[in-house]
N, C-alpha and C positions, 0 to 999 in steps of 0.2 A: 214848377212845383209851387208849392204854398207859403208861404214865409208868413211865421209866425213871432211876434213877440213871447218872452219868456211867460205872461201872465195869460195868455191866454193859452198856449200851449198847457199850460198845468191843469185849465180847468176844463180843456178838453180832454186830456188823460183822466182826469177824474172824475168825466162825464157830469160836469155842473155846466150850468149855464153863463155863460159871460155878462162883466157886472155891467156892462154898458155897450154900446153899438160896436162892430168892429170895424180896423180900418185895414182889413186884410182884403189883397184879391189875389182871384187866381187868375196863374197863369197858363192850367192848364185843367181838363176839364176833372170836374168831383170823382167820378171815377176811375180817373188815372193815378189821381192822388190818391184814394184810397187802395186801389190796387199797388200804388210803391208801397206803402205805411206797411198793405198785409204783408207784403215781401220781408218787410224789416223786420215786420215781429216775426213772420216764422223763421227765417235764417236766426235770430237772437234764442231762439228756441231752442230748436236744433242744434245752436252752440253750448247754450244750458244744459243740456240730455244728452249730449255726448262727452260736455266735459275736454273740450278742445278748445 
């Protein structure tokens, strides 16, 4: 997965650009990570709309 510091994680959530270079890497490829992320948000979804 991806490890992210807490300051750049926020300004990825809020789709700003990062204030300086990153020192993240992956350990697995862009779209594996982006396909766990989608999972996350839709189960939190689906938690939300049903109210469980």
């Amino acid at each position: 997965m991806l490890l992210l510091e807490v300051n750049e994680a926020t300004h990825f959530m809020a789709g700003l650009p990062l204030p300086g270079p990153s020192a993240i890497r992956w350990t697995k490829s862009e779209d594996d990570v982006r396909s766990a992320w989608r999972g996350v948000v839709q189960a939190r979804q689906e938690h939300l709309h049903t109210g469980s």
